[in-house]
Backbone as ProteinMPNN parsed JSONL, in Angstrom:
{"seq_chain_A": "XXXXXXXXXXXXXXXXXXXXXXXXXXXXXXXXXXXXXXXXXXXXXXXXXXXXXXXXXXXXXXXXXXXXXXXXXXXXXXXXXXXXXXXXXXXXXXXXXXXXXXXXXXXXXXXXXXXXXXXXXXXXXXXXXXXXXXXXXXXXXXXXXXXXXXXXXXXXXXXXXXXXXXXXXXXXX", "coords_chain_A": {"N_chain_A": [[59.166, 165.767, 11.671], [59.857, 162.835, 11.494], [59.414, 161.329, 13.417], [56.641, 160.89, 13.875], [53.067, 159.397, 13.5], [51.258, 158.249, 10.394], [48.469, 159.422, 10.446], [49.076, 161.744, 12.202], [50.702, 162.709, 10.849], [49.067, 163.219, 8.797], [47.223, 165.178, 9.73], [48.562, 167.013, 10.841], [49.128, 168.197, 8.003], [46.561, 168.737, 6.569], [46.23, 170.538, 8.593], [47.816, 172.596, 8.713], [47.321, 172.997, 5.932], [45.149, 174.566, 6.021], [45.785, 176.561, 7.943], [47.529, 177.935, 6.247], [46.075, 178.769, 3.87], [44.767, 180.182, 4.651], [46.121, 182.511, 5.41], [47.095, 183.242, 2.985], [44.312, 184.17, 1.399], [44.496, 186.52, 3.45], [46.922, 187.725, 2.096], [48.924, 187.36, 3.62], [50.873, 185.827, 2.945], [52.031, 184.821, -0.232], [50.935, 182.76, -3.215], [52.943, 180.989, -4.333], [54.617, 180.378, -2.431], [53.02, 179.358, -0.5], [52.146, 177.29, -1.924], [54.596, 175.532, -2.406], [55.319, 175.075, 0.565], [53.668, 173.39, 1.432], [53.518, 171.321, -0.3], [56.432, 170.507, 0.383], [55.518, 168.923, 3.448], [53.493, 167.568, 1.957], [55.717, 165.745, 0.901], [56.771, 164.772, 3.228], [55.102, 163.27, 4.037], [53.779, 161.436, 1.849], [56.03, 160.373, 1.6], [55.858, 158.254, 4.171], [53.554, 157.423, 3.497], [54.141, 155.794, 1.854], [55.956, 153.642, 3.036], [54.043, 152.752, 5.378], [52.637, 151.563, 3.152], [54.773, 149.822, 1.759], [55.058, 148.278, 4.232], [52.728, 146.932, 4.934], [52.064, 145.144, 2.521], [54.303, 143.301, 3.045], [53.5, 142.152, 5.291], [51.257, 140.953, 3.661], [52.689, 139.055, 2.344], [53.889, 137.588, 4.445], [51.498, 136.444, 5.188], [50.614, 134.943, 3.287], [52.699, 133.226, 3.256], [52.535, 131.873, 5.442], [49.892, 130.194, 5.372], [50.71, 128.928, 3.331], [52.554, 127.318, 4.293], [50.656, 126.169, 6.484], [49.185, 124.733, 5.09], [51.147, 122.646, 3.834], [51.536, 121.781, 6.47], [48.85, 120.421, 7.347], [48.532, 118.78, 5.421], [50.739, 117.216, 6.16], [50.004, 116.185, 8.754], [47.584, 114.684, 7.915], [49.017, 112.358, 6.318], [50.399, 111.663, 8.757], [48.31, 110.752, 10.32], [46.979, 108.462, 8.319], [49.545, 106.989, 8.552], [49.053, 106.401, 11.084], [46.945, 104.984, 11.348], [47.237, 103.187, 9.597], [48.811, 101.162, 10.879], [47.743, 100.355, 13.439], [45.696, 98.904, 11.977], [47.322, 97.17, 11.266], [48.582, 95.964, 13.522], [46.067, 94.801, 14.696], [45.697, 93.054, 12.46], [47.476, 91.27, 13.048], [47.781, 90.469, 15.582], [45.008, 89.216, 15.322], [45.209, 87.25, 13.575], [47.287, 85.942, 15.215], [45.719, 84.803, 16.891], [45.602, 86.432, 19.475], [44.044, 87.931, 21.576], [44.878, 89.72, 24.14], [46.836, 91.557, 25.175], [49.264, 92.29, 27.476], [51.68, 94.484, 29.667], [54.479, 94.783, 28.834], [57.686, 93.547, 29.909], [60.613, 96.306, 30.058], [59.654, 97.278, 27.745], [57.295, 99.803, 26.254], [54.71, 100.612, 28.34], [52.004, 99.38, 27.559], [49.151, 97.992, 27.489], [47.304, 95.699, 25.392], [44.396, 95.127, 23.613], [42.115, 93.338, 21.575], [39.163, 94.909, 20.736], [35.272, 94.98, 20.444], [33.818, 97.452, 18.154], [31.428, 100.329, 18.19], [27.979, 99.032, 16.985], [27.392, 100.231, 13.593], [25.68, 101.566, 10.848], [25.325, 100.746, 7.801], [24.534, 101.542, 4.565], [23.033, 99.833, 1.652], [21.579, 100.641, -0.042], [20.524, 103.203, -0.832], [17.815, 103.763, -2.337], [16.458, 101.989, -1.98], [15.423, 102.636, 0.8], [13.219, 102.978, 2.893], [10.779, 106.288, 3.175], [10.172, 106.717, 5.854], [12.576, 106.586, 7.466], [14.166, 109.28, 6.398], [15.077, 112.085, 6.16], [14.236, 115.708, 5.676], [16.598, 117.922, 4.583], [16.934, 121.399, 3.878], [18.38, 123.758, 2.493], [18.882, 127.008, 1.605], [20.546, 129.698, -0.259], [21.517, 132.772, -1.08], [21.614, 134.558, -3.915], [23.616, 136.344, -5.009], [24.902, 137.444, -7.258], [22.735, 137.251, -9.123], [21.037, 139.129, -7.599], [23.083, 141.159, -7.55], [23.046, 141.467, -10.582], [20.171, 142.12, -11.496], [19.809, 145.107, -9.911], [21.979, 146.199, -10.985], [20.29, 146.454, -13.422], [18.152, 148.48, -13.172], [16.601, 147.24, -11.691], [14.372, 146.908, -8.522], [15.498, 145.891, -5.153], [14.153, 144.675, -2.782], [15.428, 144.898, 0.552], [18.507, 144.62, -0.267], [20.866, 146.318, -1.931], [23.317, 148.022, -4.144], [26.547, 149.209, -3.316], [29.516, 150.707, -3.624], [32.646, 150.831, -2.673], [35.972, 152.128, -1.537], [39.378, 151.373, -2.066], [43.0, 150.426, -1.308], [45.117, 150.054, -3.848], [48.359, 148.697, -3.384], [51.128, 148.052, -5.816]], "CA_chain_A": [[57.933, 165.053, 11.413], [59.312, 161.471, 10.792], [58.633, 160.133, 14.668], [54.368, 160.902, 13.665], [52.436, 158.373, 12.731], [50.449, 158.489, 9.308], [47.546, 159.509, 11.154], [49.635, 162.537, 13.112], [50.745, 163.793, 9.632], [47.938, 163.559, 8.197], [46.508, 165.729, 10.58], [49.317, 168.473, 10.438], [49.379, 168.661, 6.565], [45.417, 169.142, 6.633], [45.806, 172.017, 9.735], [48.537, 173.335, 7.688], [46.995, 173.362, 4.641], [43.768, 174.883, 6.292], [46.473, 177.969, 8.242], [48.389, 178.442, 5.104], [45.179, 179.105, 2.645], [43.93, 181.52, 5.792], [47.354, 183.377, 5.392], [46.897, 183.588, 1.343], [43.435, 184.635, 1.793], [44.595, 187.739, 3.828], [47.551, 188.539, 1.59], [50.41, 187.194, 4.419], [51.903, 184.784, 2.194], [51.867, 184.632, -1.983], [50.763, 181.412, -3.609], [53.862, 180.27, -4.535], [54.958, 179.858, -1.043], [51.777, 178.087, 0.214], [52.611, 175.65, -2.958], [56.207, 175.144, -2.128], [55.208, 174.842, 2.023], [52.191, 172.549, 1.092], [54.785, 170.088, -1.172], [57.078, 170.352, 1.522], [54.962, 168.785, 4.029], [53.421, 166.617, 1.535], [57.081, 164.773, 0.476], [57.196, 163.926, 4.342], [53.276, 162.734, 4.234], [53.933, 160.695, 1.359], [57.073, 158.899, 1.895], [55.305, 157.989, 5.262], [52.125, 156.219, 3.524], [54.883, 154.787, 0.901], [56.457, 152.756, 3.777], [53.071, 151.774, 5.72], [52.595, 149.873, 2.223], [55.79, 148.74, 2.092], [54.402, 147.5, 5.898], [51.079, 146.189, 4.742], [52.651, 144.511, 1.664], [55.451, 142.373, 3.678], [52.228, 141.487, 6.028], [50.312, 139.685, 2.82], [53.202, 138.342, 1.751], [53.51, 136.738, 5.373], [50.107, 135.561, 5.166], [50.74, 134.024, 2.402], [53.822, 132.02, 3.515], [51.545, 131.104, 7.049], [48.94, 129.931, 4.614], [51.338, 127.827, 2.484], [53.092, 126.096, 6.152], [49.251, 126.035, 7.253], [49.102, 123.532, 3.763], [51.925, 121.717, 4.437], [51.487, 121.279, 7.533], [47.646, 119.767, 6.78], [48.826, 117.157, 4.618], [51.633, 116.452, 6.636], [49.162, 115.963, 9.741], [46.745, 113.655, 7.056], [49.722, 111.35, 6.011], [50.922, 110.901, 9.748], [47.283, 109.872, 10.762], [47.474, 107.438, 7.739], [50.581, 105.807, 8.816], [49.202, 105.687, 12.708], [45.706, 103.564, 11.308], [47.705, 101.735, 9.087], [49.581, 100.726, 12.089], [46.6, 100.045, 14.237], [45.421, 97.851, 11.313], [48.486, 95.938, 10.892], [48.609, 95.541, 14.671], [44.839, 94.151, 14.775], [45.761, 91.95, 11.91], [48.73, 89.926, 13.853], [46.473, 90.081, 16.622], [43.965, 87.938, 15.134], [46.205, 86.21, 12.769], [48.172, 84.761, 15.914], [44.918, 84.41, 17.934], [45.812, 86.817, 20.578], [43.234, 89.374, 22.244], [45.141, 91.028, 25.104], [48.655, 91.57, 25.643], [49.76, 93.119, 28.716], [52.647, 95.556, 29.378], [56.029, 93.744, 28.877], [59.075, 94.386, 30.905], [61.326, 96.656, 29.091], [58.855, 97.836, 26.484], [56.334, 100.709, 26.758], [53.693, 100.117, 29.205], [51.082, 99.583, 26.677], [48.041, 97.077, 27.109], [46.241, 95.5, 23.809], [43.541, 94.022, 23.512], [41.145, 93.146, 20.878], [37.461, 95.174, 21.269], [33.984, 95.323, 19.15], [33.56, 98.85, 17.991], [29.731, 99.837, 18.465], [27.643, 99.087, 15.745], [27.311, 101.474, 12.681], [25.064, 101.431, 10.0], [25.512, 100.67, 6.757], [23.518, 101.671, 3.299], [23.621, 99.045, 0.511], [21.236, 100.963, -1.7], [19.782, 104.429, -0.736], [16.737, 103.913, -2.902], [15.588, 101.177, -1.007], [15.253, 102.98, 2.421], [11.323, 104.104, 3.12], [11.007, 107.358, 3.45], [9.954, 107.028, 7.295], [13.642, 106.835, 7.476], [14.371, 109.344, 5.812], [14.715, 113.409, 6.961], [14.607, 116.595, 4.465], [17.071, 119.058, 5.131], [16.611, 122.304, 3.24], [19.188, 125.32, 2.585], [18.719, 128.395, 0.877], [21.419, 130.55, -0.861], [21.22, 134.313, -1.905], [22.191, 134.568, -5.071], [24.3, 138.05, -4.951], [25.212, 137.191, -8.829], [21.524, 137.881, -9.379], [20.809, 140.513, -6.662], [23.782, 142.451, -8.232], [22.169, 141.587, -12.393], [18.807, 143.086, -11.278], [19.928, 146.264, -9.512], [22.444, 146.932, -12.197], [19.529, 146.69, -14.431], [17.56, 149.476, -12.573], [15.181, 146.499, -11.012], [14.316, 147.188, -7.024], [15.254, 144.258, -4.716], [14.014, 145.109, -1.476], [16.82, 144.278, 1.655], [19.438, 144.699, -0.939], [21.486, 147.684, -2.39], [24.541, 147.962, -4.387], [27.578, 149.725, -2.68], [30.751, 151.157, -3.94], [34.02, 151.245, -1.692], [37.102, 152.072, -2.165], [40.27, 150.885, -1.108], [43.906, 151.444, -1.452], [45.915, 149.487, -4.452], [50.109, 148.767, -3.537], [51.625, 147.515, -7.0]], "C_chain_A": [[58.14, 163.551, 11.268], [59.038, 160.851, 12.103], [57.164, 160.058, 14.991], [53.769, 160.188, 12.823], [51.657, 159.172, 11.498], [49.34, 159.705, 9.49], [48.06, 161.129, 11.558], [49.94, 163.311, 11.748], [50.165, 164.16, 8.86], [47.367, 165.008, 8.353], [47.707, 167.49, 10.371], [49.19, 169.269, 9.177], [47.799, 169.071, 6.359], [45.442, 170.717, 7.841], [46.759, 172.703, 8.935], [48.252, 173.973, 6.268], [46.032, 174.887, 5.065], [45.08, 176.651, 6.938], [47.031, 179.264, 6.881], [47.156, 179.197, 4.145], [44.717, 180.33, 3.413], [44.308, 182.629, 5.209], [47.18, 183.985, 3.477], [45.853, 184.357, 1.702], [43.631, 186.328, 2.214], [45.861, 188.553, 3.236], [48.969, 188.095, 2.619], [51.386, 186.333, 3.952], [51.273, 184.382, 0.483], [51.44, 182.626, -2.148], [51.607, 180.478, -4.005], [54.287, 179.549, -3.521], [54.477, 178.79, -0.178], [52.043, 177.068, -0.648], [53.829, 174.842, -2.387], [56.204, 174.675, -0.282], [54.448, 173.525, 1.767], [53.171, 171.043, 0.711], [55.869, 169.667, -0.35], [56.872, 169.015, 2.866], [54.716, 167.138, 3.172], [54.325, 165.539, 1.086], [57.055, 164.278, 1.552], [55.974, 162.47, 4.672], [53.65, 161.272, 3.835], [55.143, 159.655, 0.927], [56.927, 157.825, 3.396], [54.322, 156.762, 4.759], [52.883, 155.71, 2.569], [55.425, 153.74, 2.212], [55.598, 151.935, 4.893], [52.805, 150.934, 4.637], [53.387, 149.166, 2.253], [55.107, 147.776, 3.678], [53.512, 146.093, 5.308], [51.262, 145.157, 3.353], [53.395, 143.295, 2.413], [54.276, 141.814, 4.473], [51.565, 140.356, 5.2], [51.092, 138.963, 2.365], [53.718, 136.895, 2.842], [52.432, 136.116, 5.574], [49.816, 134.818, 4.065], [52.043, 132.905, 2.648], [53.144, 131.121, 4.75], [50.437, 130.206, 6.076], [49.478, 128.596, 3.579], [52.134, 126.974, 3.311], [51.725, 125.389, 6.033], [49.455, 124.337, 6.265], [49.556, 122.327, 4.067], [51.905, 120.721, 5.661], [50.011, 120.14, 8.297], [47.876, 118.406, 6.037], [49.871, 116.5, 5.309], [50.887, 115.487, 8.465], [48.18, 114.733, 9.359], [47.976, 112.206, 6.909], [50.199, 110.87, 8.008], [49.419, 110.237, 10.39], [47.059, 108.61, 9.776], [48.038, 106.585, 8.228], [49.942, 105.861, 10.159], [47.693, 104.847, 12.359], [45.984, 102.767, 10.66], [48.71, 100.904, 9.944], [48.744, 100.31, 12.889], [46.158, 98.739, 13.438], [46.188, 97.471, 11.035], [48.641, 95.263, 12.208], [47.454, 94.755, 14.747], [45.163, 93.286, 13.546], [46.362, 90.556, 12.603], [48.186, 89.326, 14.559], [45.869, 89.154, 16.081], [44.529, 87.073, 14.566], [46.785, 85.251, 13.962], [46.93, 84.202, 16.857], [44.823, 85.002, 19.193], [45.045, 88.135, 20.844], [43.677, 89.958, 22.956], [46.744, 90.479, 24.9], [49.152, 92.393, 26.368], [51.104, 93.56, 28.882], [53.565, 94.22, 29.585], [56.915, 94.3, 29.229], [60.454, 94.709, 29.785], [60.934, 97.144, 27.661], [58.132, 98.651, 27.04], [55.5, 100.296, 27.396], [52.379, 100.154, 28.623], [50.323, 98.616, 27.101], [47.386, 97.158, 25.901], [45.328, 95.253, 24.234], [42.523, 94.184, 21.856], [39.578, 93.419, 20.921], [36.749, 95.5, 20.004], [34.386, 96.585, 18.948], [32.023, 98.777, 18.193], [28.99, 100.057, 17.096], [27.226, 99.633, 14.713], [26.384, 100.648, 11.394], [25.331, 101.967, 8.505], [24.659, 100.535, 5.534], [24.14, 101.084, 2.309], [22.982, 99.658, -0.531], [19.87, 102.186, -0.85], [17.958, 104.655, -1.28], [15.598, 102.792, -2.198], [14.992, 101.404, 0.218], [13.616, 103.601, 2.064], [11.612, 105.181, 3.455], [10.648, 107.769, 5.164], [11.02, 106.777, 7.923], [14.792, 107.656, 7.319], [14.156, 111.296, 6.315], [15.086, 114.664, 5.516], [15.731, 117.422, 5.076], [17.725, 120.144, 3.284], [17.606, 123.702, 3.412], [19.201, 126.498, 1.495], [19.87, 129.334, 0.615], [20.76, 131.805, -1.093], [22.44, 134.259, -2.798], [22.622, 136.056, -5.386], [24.454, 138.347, -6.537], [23.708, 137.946, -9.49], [20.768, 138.877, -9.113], [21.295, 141.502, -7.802], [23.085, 142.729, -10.079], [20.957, 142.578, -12.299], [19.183, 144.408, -11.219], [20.435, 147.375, -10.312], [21.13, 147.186, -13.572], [18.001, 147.877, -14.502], [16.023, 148.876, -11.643], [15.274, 147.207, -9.146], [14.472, 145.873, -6.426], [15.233, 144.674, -3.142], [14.888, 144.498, -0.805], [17.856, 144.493, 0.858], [19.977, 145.934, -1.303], [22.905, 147.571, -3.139], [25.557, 149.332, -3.565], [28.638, 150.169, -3.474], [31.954, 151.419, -3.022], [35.059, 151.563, -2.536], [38.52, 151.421, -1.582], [41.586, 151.127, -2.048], [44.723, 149.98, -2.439], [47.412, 149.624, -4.245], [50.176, 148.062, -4.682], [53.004, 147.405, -6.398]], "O_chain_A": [[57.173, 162.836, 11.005], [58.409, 159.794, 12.044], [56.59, 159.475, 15.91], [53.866, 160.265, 11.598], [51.446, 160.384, 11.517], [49.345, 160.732, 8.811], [47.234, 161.926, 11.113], [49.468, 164.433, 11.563], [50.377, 165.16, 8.174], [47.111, 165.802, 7.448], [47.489, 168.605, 9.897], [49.143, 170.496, 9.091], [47.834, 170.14, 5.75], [44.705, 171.699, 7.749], [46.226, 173.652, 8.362], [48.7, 174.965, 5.694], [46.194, 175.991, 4.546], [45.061, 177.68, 6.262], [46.997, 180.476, 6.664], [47.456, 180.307, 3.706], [44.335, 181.355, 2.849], [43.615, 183.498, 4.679], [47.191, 185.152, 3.087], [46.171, 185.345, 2.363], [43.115, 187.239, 1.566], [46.056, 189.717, 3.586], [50.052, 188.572, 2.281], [52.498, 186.132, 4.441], [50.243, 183.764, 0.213], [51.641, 181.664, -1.406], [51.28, 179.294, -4.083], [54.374, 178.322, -3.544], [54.978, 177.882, 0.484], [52.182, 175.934, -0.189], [53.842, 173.669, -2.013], [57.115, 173.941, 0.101], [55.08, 172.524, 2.104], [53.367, 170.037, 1.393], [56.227, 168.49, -0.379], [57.812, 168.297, 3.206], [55.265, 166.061, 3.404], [53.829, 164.433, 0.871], [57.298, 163.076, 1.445], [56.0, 161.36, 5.204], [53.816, 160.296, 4.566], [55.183, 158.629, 0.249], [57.677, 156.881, 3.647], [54.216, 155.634, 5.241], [52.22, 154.778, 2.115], [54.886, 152.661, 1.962], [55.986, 150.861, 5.352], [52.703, 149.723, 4.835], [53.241, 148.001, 2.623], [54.824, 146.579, 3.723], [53.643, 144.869, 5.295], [50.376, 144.307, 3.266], [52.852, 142.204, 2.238], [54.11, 140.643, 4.135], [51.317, 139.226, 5.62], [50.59, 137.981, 1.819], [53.891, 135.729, 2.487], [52.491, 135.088, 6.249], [48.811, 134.116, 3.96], [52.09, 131.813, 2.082], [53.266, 129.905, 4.897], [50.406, 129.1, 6.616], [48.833, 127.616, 3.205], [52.351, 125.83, 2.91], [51.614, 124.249, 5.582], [49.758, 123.223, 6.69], [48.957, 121.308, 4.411], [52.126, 119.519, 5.811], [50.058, 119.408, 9.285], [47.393, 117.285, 6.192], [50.003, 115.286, 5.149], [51.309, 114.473, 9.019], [47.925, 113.873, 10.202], [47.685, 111.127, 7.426], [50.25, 109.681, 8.323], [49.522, 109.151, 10.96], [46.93, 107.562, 10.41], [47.528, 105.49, 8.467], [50.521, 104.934, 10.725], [47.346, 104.036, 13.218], [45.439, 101.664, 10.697], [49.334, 99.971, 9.44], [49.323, 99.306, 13.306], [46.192, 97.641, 13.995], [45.916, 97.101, 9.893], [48.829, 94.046, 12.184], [47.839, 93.6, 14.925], [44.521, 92.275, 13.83], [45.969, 89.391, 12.678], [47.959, 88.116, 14.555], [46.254, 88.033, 16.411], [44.406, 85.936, 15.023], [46.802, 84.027, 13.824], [47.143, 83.203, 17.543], [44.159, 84.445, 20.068], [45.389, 89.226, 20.387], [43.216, 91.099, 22.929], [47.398, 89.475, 24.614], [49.559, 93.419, 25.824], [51.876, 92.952, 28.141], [53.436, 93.156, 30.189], [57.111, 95.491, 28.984], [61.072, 93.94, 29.049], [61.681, 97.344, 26.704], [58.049, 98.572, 28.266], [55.312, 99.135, 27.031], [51.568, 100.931, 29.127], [51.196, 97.756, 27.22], [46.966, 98.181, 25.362], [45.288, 95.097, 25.454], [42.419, 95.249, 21.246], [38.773, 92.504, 21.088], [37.167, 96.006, 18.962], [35.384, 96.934, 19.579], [31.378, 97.737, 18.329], [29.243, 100.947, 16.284], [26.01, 99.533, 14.881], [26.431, 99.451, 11.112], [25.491, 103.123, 8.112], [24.047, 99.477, 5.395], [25.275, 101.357, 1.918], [23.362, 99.526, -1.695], [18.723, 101.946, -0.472], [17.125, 105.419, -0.792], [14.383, 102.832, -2.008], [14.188, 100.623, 0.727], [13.148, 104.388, 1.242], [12.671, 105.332, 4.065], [10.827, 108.894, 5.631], [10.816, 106.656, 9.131], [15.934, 107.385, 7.69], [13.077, 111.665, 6.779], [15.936, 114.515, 4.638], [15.646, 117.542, 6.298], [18.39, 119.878, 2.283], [17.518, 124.505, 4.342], [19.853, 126.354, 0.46], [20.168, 129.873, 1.68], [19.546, 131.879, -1.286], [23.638, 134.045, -2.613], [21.883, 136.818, -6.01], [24.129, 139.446, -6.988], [23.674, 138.966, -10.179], [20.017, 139.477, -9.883], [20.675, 142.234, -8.574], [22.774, 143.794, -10.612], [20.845, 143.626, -12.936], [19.02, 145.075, -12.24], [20.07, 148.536, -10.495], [21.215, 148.026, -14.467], [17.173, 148.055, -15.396], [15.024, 149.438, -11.194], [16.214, 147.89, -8.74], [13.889, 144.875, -6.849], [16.232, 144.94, -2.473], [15.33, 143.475, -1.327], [18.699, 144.685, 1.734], [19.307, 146.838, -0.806], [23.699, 146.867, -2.516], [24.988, 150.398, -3.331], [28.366, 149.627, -4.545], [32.035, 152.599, -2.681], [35.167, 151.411, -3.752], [38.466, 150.964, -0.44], [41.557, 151.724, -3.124], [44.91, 148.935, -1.817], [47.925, 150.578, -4.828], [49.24, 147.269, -4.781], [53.934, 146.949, -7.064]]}, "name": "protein", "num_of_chains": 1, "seq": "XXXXXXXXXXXXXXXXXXXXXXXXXXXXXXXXXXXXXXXXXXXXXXXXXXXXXXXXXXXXXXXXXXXXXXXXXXXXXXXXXXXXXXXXXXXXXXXXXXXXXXXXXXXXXXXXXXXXXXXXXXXXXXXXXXXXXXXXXXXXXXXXXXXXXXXXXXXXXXXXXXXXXXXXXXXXX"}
């Protein structure tokens, strides 16, 4: 039984169970036996779904190391755009400082052209309260408050579209 997936032994130890209880039933095998067959079966079951956790465990613990790179790798992406506009603005300082708008590729250096250009013009708010409102656009978003959904329902209120649920799911420690 150990080259059958979870799934595959599942499936045996349930048709097994289901033959074996037949066999009791008609007297072809004592209850001890069906216990001791049953346990049998089940030791292979359950050292099977012990090592898909082990699986599914080592998985979150990888998604948690991808997740803590991801991080790293976010701030390390933030600080190098930093240093390349504080480089842009140190370059556009000299620039104007020496008086010079273009500078064309130089022999033996990267083939870079400068120059010195407007940006296009952006608008700037000195005082929000001052703007007329024919300036001025609503925008409106709506939350569901599940916190409250769930208070009501638990409290035997009706909230139409809504329902509380129960799942279950499988705890590895």
């Amino acid at each position: 039984m150990t080259g059958l997936s979870l799934y595959q032994m599942t499936d045996e130890y349930v048709e097994a169970g289901r033959q074996l209880a037949a066999m009791a039933e008609l007297g072809e095998i004592d209850q001890k036996a069906l216990a001791d067959t049953l346990d049998g079966i089940r030791g292979a079951l359950e050292t099977k779904a012990i090592h898909v956790a082990a699986y599914a465990k080592h998985l979150q613990y990888q998604a948690g190391v991808i997740e803590a790179e991801m991080d790293r790798l976010r701030a390390y992406k933030q600080s190098v755009e930093r240093q390349e506009g504080a480089l842009r603005d140190y370059l556009h300082d000299q620039m104007v400082r020496a008086g010079i708008t273009k500078i064309e590729a130089v022999e033996g250096a990267p083939p870079f052209r400068l120059s010195i250009r407007k940006n296009p013009p952006r608008v700037v708010i000195d005082n929000e309260g001052a703007i007329q409102w024919e300036y001025k656009r609503s925008v409106t978003t709506v939350e569901i408050d599940k916190q409250m959904i769930k208070d009501a329902l638990k409290a035997g209120r009706s909230v139409p579209g809504a329902h509380m649920e129960q799942s279950e799911r499988v705890e590895i420690r």
